[in-house]
Structures are given as structure tokens and as C-alpha cells.
C-alpha positions, 0 to 999 in steps of 0.5 A: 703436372706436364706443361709447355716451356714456351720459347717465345714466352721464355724470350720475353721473361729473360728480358723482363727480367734482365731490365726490370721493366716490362715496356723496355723489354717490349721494346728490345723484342720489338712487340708490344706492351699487352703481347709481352705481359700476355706471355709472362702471364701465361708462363706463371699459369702453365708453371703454376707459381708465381716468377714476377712481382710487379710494382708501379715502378719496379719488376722483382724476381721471386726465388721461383723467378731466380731459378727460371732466370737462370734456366730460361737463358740456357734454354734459349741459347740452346734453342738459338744453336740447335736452329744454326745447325739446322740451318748449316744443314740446309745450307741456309744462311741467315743475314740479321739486317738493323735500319733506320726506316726513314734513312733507307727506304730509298735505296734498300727495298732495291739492294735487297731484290737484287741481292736475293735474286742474286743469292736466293738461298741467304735469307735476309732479316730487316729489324727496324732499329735506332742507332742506340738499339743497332749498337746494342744488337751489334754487340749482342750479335742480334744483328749482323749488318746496322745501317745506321747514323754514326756510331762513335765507339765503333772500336770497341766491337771491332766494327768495320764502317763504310759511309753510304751517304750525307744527307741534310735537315729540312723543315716538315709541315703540314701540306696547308700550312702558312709555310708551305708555300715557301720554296725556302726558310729560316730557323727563325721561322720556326720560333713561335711554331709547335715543334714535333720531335724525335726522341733525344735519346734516339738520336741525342748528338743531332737533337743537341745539334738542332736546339743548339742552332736554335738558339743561336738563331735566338729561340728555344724551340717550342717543343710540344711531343716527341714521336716514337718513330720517324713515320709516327712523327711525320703522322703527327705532323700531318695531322696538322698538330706542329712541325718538325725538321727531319732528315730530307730522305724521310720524304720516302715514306712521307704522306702527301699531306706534308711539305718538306721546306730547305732551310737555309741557315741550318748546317747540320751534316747526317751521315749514313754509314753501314757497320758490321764486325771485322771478325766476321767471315763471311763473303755474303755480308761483303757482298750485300755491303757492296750492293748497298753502296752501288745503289746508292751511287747509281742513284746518285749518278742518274739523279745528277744525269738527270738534273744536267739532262733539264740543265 
């Protein structure tokens, strides 16, 4: 019988088999559910024996399944060095980018022109990730640079951390709420309003944060569904189905049919910060970490210029 290892599907079984769960692989590989099940599916077709035994709460190996496992990983890290040669031949490089959408879509779409029209011959790769999922990739070496909220264990990996900015936590409401009109507010505000969050363990410091001042403001926010994504939750609340409070940047990928409020008694700093190995050599990741920050202060710079100007 003659048959095709697929790479893509061989991806997407070892991570399936690693995590014994076919929406947490989706998730790692950044596809979707259907796409990875498709795969596997027909990986087990083009093989003809059955690798995965699928149960409601549980993914198992068959001993078919073991033998792949173990093959499938050789393969893929084969196929990955045979690809870096390759590379190294055409005297390519390619730079692994994990970020946060909501927290650089200001400044990055600029430092990456900048950067290819400065070094067209580095091929830069952008992987939408939370901070949890850029940590992981780090240590994996999935990703060379993380542009990220704080990442607390960085001396574990040998990271190195430069701080891009601070940003702060508004209100979002939809464009025709009662609060929209206010050019400021408090948490308390806040109490009886269906509040659309972010998923605790995206983000599991900054969500205790949020309920904590919460509370000392004398409720418990009324939590009603948590978001995929920053874009899903900014969606969400433009649909008119609650508010949230989310990082000031996120108004660069905003709809017009939202209202981003300052609220006066929530003291909750956000750093941003860019990561990236210290035993890394290599001058373009310098390079590009040194861009990211000139953007962001230039901003800063005309942005203050600019108020002083109407001043």
C-alpha cells in the first residue's frame, strides 16, 4: 500500500496527542477544531488503521497510535532542520513574532515596515498569542521575540525584557449606552451592568486585579461571558450585549460603534514589554527590539508635542 505522511497532518496528531484534546491542540496550532479533526481523520484513512480513541472527555493512543507518536515527532523535527538549511542557503532569515493584537496594533504595523524596508531579506512571522501562550512558544523556541504583558518566571529561559510602555484600564461601552455620554466614571458605575470579560486564565493577575478593586468599590461584577479574544470581546460589546474594561490601546482595533470611558478610581498599571533569549545571537532581533521602541517613543513624543501645540 503506498500513501502520503502528511506534515501538516502529522502536526496536528502530535499535538493531539501530547495534550489529549483535540480543542487544546487547535488551539496551540492556531486552527480550528473541524481543520484538525479533518487531518487526523484523514491520516487514519491514508494509513489505514485506526491512531485515536475519542471519547467525550478523554483522547487515548491506540498501540498503532504509540508507534506514530513516536515516529511522527522524528519526522517533524527532521522536516523543521531540513527547512533551516535551506534557509541558511538562500541566506534567509526568519524572525518568529508572538503578540498581543489589542496591545500593539498602534505601533507595530510601522516597526515592521520599517524593519523590511530596512532588511528585506529577514522574513518576519506574526503569531497572535496571549501572554501564557507566548511563554510557552518561548520555551519551545516557537517564537523568537514575544510582545507581551509581564512575564514573571523570565529567569527561567534566560529572557531578556525591555519595557515598551504602560498603559491603563478604561471602560467600553456600547456607542448608545446610558454611559456613553460621560467623559469620565467610577467602578461603581459599573454594579448593575452586564460585564463582558476576558478569559482569567489569559490574563489571570489583571483579571484578580479587576474584580479585586471591584469589590473594594462594594460589588461583585456581574460577569455574564468571557471572550475569546480582545476583537471577540470588543464585538461582543458592540453588539449592545454588556460592557467591559479593557486596555486603553484596544481602541486601535475598536468598532466605531463602541465608547471608551476614563475611570477615575481604578488604579491598575499594564505594562507592555518585548522578550526574547539572552543566549540568542543574532543582530536582527536586536535590531527589530531596537525599532519597537523608537516607535513607541517617537509616538510619544509627537503625541506630547502635539497636546502642547493645542495648549
Amino acid at each position: 500500500m503506498r500513501f502520503i505522511l502528511d506534515i501538516k497532518a502529522l502536526r496536528s496528531f502530535v499535538a493531539v496527542a501530547t495534550l489529549k484534546n483535540f480543542s487544546a491542540a487547535a488551539k496551540k496550532l492556531h486552527i480550528t477544531q473541524p481543520t484538525i479533526s479533518r487531518q487526523i481523520s484523514e491520516l487514519e484513512k491514508n494509513v489505514g488503521v485506526k491512531l485515536l480513541i475519542r471519547t467525550t472527555h478523554d483522547v487515548t493512543l491506540t498501540k498503532a497510535g504509540n508507534l506514530l507518536f513516536i515516529e511522527a515527532q522524528k519526522i517533524i523535527k527532521n522536516d523543521q532542520n531540513i527547512i533551516e538549511k535551506l534557509r541558511k542557503i538562500a541566506n534567509i532569515t526568519h524572525i518568529k513574532i508572538g503578540y498581543l493584537a489589542s496591545a500593539c496594533a498602534e505601533f507595530l504595523p510601522r516597526a515592521i515596515k520599517n524593519f523590511s524596508h530596512s532588511y528585506p531579506n529577514i522574513k518576519l512571522q506574526l503569531l497572535e498569542m496571549t501572554t501564557p501562550q507566548q511563554f510557552e512558544a518561548l520555551q519551545n523556541n516557537k517564537i523568537d521575540i514575544a510582545l507581551s504583558r509581564t512575564i514573571s518566571d523570565i529567569k527561567k529561559i534566560n529572557l531578556i525584557e525591555k519595557h515598551l510602555y504602560t498603559d491603563k484600564m478604561v471602560a467600553l461601552v456600547p456607542k448608545h449606552h446610558s454611559l456613553a455620554d460621560k467623559s469620565q466614571l467610577n467602578l461603581s458605575h459599573l454594579a448593575q451592568e452586564k460585564i463582558i470579560f476576558f478569559k482569567r486564565q489569559d490574563a489571570t493577575e489583571l483579571y484578580d486585579q479587576i474584580v479585586l478593586q471591584c469589590k473594594e468599590s462594594g460589588f461583585i461584577p456581574m460577569i455574564t461571558s468571557t471572550a475569546e479574544n480582545m476583537r471577540h470581546l470588543i464585538t461582543l460589546v458592540s453588539s449592545g450585549l454588556g460592557v467591559s474594561i479593557v486596555p486603553e490601546q484596544t481602541q486601535y482595533i475598536c468598532s466605531n460603534e463602541c465608547q471608551y470611558i476614563p475611570i477615575s478610581d481604578l488604579s491598575i498599571n499594564l505594562p507592555l514589554k518585548i522578550y526574547f533569549k539572552q543566549s540568542v545571537n543574532n543582530k536582527y532581533i536586536t535590531q527589530f527590539v531596537q525599532l519597537c521602541t523608537q516607535e513607541i517613543h517617537e509616538e510619544t513624543f509627537y503625541n506630547l508635542l502635539e497636546i502642547n501645540i493645542k495648549n
